[in-house]
C-alpha positions as CSV (number, residue, x, y, z in Angstrom):
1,X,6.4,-8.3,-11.2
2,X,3.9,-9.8,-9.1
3,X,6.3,-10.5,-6.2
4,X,7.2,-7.0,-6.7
5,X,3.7,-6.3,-6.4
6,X,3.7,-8.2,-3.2
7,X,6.3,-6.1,-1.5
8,X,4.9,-3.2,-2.1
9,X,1.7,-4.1,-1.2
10,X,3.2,-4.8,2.6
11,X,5.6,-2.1,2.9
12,X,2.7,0.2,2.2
13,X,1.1,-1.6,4.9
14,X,3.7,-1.3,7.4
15,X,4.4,2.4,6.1
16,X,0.7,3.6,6.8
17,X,0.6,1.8,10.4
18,X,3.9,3.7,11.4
19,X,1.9,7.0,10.1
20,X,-0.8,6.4,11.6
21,X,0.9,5.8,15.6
22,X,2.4,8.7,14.9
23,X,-0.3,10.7,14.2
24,X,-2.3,9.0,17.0
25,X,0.4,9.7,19.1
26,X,0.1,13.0,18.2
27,X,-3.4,14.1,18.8
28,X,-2.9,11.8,22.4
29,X,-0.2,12.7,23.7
30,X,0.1,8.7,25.2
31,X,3.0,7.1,25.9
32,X,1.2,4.0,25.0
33,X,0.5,5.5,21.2
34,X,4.3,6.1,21.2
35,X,5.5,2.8,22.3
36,X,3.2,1.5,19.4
37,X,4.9,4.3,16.5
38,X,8.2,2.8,17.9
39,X,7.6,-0.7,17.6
40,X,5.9,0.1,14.1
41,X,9.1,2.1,13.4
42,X,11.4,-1.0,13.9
43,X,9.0,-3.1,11.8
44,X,9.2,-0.8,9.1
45,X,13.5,-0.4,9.2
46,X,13.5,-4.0,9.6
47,X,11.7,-5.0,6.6
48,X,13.3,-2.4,4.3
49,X,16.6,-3.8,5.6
50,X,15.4,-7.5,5.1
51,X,14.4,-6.6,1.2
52,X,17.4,-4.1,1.2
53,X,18.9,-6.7,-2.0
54,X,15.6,-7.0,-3.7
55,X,14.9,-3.6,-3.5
56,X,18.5,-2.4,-5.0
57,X,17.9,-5.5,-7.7
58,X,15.0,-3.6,-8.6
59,X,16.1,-0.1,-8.9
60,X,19.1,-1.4,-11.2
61,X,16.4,-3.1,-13.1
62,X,14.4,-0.2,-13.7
63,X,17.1,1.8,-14.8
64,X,18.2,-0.4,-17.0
65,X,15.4,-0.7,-18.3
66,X,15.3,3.1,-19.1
67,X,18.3,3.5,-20.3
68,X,17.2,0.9,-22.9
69,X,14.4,2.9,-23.8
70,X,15.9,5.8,-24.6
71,X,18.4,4.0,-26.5
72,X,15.9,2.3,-29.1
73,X,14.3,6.1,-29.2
């Protein structure tokens, strides 16, 4: 769980910087500010892609898990 914990932990990271070029983008106008949300954008796909297996390994596990539940219920 705690490498779970871990993951999160940096795609939030990656999710909030892509947010916040955009936004900053946004207000600016600045192709600069846009290059950025771009090259945060990439970042972001690229991770998600990277953990793509972990990520499905835990959404099987957590519906397992579920369904287990409301078996024993």
């Amino acid at each position: 769980m705690a490498d779970y914990k871990g993951m999160l932990a940096e795609l939030a990271e990656l999710a909030t910087e892509e947010q916040a070029m955009f936004t900053i983008y946004g207000i600016t106008k600045s192709d600069e500010a846009f290059d950025r949300f771009l090259d945060a954008r990439e970042r972001l796909s690229k991770w998600i892609v990277g953990h793509a297996a972990v990520i499905d390994e835990a959404i099987t596990e957590r519906k397992y898990n579920q369904m287990l539940n409301e078996e024993v219920r």
